[in-house]
Structure formats: structure tokens, C-alpha cells
Backbone as CSV, one residue per row, in Angstrom:
resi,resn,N_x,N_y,N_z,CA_x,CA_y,CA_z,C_x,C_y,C_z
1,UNK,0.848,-1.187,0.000,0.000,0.000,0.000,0.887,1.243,0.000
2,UNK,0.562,2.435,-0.541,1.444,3.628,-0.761,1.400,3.926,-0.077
3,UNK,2.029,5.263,0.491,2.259,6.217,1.595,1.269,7.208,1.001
4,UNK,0.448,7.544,2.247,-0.500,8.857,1.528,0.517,10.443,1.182
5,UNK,-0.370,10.592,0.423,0.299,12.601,0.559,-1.250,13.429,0.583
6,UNK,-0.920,13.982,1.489,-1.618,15.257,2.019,-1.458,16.641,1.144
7,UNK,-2.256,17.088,0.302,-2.271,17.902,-0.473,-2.773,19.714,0.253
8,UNK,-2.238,20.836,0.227,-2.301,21.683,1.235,-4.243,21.936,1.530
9,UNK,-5.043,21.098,0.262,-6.449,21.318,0.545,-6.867,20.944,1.501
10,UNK,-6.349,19.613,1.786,-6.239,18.085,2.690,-6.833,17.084,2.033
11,UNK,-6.681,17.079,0.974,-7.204,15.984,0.090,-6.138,14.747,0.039
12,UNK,-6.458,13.451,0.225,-5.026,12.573,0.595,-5.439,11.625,-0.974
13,UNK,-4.108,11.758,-1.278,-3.433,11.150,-2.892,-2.512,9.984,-2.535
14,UNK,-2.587,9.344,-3.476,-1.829,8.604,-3.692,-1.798,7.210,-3.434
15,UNK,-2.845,6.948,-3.404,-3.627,5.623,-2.612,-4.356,5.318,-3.577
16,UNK,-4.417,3.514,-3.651,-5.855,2.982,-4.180,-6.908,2.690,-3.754
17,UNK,-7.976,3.617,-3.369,-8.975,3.529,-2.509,-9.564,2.402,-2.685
18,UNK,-9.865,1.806,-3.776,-10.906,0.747,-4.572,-10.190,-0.728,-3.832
19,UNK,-8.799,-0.295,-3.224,-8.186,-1.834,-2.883,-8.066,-1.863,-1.284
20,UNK,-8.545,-0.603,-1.028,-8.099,-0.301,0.310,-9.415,-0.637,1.604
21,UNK,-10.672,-0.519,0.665,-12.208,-0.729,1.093,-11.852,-2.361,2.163
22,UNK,-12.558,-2.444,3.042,-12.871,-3.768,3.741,-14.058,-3.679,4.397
23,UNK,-15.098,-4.969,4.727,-15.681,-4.707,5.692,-15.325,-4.978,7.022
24,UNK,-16.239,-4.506,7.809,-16.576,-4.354,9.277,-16.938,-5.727,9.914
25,UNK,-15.854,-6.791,10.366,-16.995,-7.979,10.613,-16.399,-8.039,12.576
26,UNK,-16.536,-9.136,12.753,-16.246,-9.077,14.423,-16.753,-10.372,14.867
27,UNK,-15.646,-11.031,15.153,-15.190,-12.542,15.811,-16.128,-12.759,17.174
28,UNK,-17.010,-13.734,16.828,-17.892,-14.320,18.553,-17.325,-15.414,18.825
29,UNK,-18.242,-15.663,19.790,-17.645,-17.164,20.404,-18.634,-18.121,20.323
30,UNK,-19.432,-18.004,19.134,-20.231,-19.428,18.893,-19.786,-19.541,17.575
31,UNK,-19.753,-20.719,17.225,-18.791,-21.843,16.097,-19.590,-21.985,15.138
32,UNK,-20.689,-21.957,15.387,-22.140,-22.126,14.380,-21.748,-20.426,13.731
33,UNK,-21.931,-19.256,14.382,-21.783,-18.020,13.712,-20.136,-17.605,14.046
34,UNK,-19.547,-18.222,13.429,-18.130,-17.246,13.950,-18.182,-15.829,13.580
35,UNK,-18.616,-15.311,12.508,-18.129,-13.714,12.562,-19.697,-12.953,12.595
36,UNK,-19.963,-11.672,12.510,-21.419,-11.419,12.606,-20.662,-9.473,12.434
37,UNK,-21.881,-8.535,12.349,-21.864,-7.613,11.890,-23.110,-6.666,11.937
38,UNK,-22.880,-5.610,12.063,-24.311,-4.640,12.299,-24.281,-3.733,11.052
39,UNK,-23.223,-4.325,10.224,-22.917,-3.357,8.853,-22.031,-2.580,8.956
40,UNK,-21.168,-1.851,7.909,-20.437,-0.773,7.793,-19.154,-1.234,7.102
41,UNK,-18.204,-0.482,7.064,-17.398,-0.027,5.989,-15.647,0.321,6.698
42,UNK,-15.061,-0.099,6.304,-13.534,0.346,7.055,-12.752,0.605,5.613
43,UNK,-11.682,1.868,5.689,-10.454,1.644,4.648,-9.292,1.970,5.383
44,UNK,-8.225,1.470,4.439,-6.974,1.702,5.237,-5.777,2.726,4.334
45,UNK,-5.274,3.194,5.337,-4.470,4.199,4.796,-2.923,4.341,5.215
46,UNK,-2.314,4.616,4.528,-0.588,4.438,5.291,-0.436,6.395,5.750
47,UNK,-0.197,6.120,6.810,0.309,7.917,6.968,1.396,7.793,8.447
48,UNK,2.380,8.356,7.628,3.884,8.647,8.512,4.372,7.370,8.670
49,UNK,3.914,6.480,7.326,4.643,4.969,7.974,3.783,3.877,8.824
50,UNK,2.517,4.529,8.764,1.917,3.712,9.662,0.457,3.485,9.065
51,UNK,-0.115,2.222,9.595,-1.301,2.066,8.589,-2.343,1.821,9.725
52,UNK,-3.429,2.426,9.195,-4.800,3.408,10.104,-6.172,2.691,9.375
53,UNK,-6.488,2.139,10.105,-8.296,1.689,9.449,-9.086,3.035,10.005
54,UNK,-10.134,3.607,8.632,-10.686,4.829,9.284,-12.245,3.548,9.007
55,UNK,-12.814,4.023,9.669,-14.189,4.224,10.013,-14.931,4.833,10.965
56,UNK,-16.431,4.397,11.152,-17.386,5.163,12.186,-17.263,4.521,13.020
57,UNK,-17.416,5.602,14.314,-17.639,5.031,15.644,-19.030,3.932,15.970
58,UNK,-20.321,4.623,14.971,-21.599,3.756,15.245,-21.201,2.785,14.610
59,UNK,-20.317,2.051,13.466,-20.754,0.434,13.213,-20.208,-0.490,14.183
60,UNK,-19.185,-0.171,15.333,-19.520,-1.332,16.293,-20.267,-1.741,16.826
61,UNK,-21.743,-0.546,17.297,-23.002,-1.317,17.607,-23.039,-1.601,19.318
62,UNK,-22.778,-2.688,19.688,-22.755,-3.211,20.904,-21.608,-4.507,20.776
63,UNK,-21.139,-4.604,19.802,-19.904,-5.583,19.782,-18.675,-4.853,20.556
64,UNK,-18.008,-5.842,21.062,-17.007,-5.396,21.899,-15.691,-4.808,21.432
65,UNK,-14.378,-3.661,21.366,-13.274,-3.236,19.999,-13.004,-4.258,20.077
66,UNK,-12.370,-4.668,21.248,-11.400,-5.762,20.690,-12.083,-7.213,19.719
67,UNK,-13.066,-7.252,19.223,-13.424,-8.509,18.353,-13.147,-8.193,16.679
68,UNK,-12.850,-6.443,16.481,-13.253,-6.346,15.130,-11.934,-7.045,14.806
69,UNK,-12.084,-7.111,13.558,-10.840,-7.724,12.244,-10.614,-6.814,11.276
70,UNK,-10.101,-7.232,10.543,-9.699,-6.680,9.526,-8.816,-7.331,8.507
71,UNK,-9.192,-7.644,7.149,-8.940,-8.800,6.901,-7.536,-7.844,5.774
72,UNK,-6.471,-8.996,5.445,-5.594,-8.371,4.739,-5.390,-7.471,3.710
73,UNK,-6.890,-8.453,2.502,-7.406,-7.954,1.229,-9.019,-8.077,1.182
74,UNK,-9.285,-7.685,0.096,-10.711,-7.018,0.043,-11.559,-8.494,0.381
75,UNK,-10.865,-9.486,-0.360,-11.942,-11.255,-0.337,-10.803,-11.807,0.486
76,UNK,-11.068,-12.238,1.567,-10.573,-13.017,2.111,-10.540,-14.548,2.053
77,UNK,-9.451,-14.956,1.619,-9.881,-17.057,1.659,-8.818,-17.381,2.714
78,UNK,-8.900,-18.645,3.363,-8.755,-19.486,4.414,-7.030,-19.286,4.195
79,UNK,-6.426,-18.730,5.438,-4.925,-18.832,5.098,-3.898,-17.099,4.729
80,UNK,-5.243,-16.553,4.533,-5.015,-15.263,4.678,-4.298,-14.578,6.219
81,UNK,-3.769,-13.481,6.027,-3.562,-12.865,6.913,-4.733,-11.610,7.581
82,UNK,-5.594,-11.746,8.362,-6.410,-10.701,8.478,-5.421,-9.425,9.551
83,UNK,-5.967,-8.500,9.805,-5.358,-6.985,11.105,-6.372,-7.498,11.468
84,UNK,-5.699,-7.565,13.357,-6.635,-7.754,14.152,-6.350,-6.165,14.767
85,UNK,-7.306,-5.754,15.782,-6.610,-4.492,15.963,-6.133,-4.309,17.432
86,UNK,-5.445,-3.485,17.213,-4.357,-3.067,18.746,-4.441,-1.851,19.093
87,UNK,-5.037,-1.265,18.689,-5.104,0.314,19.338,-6.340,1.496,18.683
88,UNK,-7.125,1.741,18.947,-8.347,2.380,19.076,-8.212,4.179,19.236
89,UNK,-8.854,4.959,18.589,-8.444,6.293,18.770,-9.715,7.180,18.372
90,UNK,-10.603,7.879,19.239,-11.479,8.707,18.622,-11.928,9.877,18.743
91,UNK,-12.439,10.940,18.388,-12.561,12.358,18.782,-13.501,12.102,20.293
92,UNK,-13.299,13.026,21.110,-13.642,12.883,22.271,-14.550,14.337,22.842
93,UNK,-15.094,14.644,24.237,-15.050,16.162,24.377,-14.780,17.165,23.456
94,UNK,-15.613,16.952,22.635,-15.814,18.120,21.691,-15.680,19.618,22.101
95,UNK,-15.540,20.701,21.767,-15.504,22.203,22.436,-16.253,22.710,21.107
96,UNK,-17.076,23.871,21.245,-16.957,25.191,20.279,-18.471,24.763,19.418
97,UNK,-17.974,25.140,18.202,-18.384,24.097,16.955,-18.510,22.812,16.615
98,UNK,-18.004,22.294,17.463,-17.575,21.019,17.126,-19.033,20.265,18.035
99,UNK,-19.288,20.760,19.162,-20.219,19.786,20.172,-21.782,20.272,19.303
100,UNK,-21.625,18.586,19.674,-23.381,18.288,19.031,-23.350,17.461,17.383
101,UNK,-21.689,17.413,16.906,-21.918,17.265,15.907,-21.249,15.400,15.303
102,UNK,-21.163,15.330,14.557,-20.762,13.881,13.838,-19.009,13.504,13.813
103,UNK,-18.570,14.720,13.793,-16.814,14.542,13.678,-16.745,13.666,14.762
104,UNK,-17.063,13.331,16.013,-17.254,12.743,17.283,-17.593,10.564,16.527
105,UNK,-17.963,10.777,15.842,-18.014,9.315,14.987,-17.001,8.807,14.511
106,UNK,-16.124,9.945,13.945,-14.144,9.629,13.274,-14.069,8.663,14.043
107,UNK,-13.110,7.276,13.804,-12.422,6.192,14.434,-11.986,5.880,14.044
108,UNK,-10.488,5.595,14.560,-9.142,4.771,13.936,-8.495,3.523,14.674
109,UNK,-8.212,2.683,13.869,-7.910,1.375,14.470,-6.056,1.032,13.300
110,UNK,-5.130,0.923,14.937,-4.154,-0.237,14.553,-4.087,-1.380,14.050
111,UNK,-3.557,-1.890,13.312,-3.849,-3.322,13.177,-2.360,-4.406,13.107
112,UNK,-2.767,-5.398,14.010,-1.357,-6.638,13.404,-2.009,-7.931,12.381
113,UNK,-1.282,-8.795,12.992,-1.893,-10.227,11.500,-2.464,-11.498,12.691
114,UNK,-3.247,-11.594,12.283,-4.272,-13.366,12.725,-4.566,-14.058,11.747
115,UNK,-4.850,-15.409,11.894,-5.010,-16.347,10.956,-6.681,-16.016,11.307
116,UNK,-7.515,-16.098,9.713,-8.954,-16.497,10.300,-9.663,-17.193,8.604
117,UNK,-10.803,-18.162,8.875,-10.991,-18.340,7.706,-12.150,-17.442,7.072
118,UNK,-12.202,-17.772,5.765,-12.559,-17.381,4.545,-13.683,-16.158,4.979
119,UNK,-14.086,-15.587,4.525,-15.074,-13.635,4.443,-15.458,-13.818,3.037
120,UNK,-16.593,-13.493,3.095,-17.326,-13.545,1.192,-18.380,-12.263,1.711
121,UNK,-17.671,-11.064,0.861,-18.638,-9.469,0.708,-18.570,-9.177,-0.537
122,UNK,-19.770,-8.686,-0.628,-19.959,-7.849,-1.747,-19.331,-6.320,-2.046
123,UNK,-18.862,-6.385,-3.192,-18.432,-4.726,-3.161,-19.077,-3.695,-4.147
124,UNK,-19.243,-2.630,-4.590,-19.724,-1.653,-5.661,-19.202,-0.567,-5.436
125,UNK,-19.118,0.156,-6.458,-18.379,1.951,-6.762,-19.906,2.455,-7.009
126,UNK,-20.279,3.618,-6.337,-21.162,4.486,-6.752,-21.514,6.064,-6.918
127,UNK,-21.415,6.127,-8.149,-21.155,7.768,-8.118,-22.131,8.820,-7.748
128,UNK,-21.664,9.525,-7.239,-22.329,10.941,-6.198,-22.557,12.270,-6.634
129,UNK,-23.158,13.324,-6.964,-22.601,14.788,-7.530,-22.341,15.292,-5.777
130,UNK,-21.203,16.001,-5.651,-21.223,16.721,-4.744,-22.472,17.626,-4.320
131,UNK,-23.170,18.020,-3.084,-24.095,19.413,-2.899,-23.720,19.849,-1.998
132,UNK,-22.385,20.171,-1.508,-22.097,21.330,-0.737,-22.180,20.797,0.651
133,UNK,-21.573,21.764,1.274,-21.774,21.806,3.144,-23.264,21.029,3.869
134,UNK,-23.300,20.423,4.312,-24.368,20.715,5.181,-24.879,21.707,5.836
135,UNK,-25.700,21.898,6.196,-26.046,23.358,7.089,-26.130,22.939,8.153
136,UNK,-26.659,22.159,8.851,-26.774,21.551,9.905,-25.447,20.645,10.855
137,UNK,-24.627,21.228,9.960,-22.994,20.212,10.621,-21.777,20.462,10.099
138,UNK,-21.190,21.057,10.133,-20.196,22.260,9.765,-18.932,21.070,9.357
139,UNK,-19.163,19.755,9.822,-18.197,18.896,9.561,-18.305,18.001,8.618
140,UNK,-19.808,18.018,8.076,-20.373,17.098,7.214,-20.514,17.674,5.319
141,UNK,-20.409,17.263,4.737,-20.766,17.781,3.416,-21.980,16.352,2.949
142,UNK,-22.628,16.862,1.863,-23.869,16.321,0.570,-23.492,15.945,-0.261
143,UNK,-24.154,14.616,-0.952,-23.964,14.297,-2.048,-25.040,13.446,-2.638
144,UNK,-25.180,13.626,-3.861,-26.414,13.286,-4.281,-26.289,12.273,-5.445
145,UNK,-27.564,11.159,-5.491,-27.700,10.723,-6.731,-28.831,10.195,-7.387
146,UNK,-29.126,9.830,-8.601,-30.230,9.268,-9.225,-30.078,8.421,-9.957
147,UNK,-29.671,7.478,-9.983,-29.985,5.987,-10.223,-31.171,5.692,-11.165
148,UNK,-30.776,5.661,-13.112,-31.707,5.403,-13.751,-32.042,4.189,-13.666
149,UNK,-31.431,2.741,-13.083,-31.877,1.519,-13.148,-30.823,1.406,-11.937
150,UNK,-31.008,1.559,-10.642,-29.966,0.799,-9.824,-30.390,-0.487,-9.175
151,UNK,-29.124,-1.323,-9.137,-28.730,-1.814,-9.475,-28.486,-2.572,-7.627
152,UNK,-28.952,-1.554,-6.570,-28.961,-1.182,-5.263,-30.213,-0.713,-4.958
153,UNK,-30.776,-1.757,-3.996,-32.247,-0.682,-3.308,-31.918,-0.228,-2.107
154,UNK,-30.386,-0.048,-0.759,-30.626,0.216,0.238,-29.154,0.089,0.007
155,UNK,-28.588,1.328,0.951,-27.272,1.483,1.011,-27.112,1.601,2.520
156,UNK,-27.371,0.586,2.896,-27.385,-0.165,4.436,-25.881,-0.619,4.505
157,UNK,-24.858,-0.277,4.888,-23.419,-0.747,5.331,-23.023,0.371,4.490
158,UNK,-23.145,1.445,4.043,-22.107,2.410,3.294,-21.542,2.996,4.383
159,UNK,-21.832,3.344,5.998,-21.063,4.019,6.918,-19.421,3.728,6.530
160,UNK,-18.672,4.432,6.507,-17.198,4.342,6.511,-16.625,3.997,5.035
161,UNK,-17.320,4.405,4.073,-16.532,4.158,2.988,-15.861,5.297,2.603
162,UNK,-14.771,5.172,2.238,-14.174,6.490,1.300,-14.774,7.218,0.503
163,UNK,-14.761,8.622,0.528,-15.690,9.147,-0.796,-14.458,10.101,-1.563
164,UNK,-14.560,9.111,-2.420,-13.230,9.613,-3.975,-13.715,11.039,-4.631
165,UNK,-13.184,12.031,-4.942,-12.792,13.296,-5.787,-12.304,12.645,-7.172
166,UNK,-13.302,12.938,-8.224,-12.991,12.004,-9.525,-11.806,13.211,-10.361
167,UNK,-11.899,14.233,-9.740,-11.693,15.983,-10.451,-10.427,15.670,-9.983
168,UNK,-9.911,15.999,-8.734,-8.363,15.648,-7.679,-7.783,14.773,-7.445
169,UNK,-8.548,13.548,-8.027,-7.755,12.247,-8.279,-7.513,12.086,-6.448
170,UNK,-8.443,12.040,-5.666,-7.890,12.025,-3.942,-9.014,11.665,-3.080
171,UNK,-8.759,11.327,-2.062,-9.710,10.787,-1.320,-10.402,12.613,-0.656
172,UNK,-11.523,12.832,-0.836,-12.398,13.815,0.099,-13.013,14.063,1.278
173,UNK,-13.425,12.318,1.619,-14.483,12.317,2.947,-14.414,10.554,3.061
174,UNK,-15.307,10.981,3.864,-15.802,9.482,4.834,-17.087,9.445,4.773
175,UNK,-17.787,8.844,4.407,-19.356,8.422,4.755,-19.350,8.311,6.406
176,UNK,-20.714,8.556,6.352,-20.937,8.669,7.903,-22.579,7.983,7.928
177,UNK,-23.390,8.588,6.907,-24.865,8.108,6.929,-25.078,8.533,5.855
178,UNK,-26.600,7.567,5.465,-27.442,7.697,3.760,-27.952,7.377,3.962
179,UNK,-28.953,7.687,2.834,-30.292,6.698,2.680,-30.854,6.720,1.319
180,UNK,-32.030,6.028,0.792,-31.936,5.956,-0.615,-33.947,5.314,-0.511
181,UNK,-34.235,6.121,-1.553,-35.711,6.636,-1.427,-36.163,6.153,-3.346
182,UNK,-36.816,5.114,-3.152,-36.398,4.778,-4.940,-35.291,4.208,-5.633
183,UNK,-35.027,5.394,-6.611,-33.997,5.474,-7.128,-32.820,6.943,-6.733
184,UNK,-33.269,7.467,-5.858,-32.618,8.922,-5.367,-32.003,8.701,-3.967
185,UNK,-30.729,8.773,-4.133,-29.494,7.955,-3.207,-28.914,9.639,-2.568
186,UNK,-28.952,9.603,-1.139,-28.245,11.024,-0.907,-26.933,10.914,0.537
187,UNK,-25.993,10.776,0.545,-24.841,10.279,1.443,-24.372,11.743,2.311
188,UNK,-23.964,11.512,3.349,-23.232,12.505,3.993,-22.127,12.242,4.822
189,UNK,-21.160,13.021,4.247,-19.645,12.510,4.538,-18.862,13.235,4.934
190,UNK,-18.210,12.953,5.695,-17.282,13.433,6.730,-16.121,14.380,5.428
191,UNK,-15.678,15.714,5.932,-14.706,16.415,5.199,-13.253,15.492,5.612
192,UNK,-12.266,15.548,4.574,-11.050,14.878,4.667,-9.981,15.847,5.429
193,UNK,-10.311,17.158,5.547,-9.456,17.904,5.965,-9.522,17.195,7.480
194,UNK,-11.057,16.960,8.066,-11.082,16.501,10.051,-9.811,15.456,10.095
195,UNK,-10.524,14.671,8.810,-9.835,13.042,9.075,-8.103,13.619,9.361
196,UNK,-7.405,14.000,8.481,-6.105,14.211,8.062,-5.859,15.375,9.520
197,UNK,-6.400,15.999,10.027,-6.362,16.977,11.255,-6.133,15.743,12.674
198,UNK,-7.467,15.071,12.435,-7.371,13.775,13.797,-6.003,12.652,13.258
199,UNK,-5.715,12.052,12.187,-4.731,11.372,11.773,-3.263,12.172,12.471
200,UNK,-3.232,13.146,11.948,-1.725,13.969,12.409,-1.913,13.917,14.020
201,UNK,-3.211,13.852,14.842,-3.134,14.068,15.997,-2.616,12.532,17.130
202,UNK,-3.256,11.603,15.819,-2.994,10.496,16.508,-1.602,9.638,16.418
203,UNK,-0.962,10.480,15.732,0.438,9.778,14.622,1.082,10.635,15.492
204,UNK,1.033,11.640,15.830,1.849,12.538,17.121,1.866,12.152,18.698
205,UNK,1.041,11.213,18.866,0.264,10.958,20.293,-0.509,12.038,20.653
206,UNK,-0.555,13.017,20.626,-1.031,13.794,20.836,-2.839,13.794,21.522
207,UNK,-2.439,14.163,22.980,-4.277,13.807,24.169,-5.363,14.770,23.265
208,UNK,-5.159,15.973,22.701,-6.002,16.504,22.180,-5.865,17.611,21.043
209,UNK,-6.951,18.066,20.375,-6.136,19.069,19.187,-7.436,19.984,18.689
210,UNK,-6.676,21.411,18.563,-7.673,22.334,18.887,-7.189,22.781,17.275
211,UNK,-8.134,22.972,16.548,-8.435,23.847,15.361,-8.492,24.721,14.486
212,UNK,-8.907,25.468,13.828,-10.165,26.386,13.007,-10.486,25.842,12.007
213,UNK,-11.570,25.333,11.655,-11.568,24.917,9.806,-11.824,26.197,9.525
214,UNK,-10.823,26.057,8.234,-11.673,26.855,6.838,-12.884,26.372,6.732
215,UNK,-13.252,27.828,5.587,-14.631,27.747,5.173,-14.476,26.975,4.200
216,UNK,-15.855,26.183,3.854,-16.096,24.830,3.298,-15.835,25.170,1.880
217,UNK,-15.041,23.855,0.863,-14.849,24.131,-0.224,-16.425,24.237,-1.020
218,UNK,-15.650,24.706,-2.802,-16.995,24.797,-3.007,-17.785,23.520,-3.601
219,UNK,-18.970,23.514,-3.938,-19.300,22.768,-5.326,-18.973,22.482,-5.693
220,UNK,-18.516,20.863,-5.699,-17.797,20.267,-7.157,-18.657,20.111,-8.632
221,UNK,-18.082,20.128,-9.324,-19.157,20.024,-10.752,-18.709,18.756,-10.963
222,UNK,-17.947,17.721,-11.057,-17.708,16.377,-11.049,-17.823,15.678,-9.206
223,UNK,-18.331,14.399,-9.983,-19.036,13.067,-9.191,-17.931,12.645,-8.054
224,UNK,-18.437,12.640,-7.173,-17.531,11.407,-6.330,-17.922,10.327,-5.779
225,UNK,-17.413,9.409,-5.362,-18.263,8.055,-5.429,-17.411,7.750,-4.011
């Protein structure tokens, strides 16, 4: 996997997002169900040398951290190496702007290697038009779509997927929540500048980290998925 680069927007390059996607599953202790899941989405990223599963705080659910996985590659078969994880990191005590809002969902997970068998998920790319800021969450941005024949009736597990910049060639955001009404699909995703702000904080050790965002970019006229 590459080393990310941080672009001064905070847009992170240089990565294959499409290889980097995994799901969210989590090891029990009955033999009949070994792994189980409440849904969601993890990717991984190399930054300062070190490699970071981002996802949401809500898809653990009521499962315990220490059960999630993380499997090496996107399909896992028997013999694989999965990341189990070792270290946990998430926005906390919010101040300012920040309390009341979703950045508080950001979560990052360490990972080493376990043996586990075989994972069979489904995957898909789906493209988005950007719509701007949220109004309601200063950390969140819109994105929209319409689906002449999809192909998808419920985008139930999209929490934590990457959302690609087709224009910047770079990763933009994080899914956080969606929903999909028909054929009219609308996602809301975390800005990449938080992620890359909490990443530097956690790659520093650093107990806490105080701010300003800029004002929100604009309108993209190209899709991100």
C-alpha cells in the first residue's frame, strides 16, 4: 500500500482507494456463527509509515473493539492474513463548533496479522454529484444521486466508505450516513481535511487538538463516489 500525501487542501493522494475498502466484521464465540456484523465499511491508509483503518464510531453497535478484524485484502480465503486491531483512537469532548456534531463518529484502528478463515462481501463503486456543506454540521458535506436503473435498493453498510474526488484524483471524505428513497441515493460525509487533522493528531500521540476549519470548499461540478 502507498504512503499517503496530504495535499495543502487536505485531500489525501496517492492511494488505491478501490483496494483499500474492507468490511466491518467481528469474531464471537459461537462456532455455528463465527463472525457477525451490524454493517459498515472500514479503509486503510498508510500515513507517517503507519497504517490506520478509518471508520465510524456507530458500526460497532454493541460488539465489543477488541473482536473487530480486519482482513488483509478485500476477499478473504482461508490462510489469509487478516489486522486484528491493537489500538483504538477517537474524537472525544468536543468544544466550540464542534459539540453536538458527527466529527465525534471519526475512528481509527491499529492493526497486526491473525489467521482467520474465509469472508465472502460484496463490493460496488457508486457515483455521487457533490451538494455542498451541510447546514446543519459544519463537519459534514452532501452528495447526491439518481440511479436510472440501480442496481442497489438500500445502502445499508455504506457508513465508513471512502468518498473519492474524480476531479483531484484524492480521497475527500468518509461516509458517515445515507439513505436511498427509490432510485434517489443522498450520502453525507465526513470532510477529509477533520480526518487528516485527527490522523496527524494520533500519529503525534497527541491527548487533544484544537483547530479552526476553513470555510467549506466549493461545489464540485464532477461526481464522487
Amino acid at each position: 500500500m502507498l504512503e499517503t500525501q496530504v495535499l495543502a487542501s487536505g485531500l489525501i493522494i496517492r492511494q488505491d482507494f478501490t483496494e483499500a475498502v474492507r468490511p466491518v466484521f467481528f469474531q464471537t464465540e459461537y462456532e455455528e456463527f463465527l463472525y457477525a456484523t451490524h454493517g459498515g465499511t472500514l479503509f486503510l491508509v498508510v500515513f507517517r509509515g503507519r497504517v490506520y483503518g478509518v471508520t465510524c464510531a456507530h458500526v460497532f453497535g454493541d460488539f465489543p473493539h477488541g473482536r473487530l478484524f480486519v482482513a488483509q485484502v478485500k476477499r478473504a480465503q482461508k490462510g489469509s492474513l487478516p489486522g486484528h486491531v491493537t489500538g483504538l483512537a477517537y474524537p472525544s469532548s468536543p468544544r466550540d463548533d464542534a459539540v453536538g456534531t458527527d466529527v465525534t463518529d471519526l475512528c481509527l484502528k491499529d492493526k497486526t496479522s491473525i489467521v482467520l478463515p474465509d469472508i465472502d462481501i460484496g463490493y460496488c463503486r457508486l457515483e455521487f454529484q457533490d451538494a455542498g456543506p451541510c447546514e446543519s454540521d459544519p463537519f459534514l458535506r452532501r452528495a447526491e444521486a439518481q440511479f436510472d436503473h440501480p442496481a442497489v435498493t438500500s445502502v445499508t453498510g455504506i457508513s465508513g466508505s471512502p468518498v473519492y474526488d474524480q476531479t483531484a484524483h484524492a480521497l475527500c471524505g468518509m461516509v458517515i450516513r445515507g439513505g436511498m428513497t427509490g432510485s434517489r441515493c443522498t450520502i453525507y460525509y465526513l470532510d477529509v481535511f477533520d480526518i487528516v487533522r485527527f490522523l496527524d493528531s494520533v500519529s503525534r500521540g497527541a491527548e487533544s487538538a484544537y483547530y479552526t476549519k476553513p470555510a467549506p470548499w466549493p461545489v464540485s461540478r464532477e461526481p464522487a463516489t
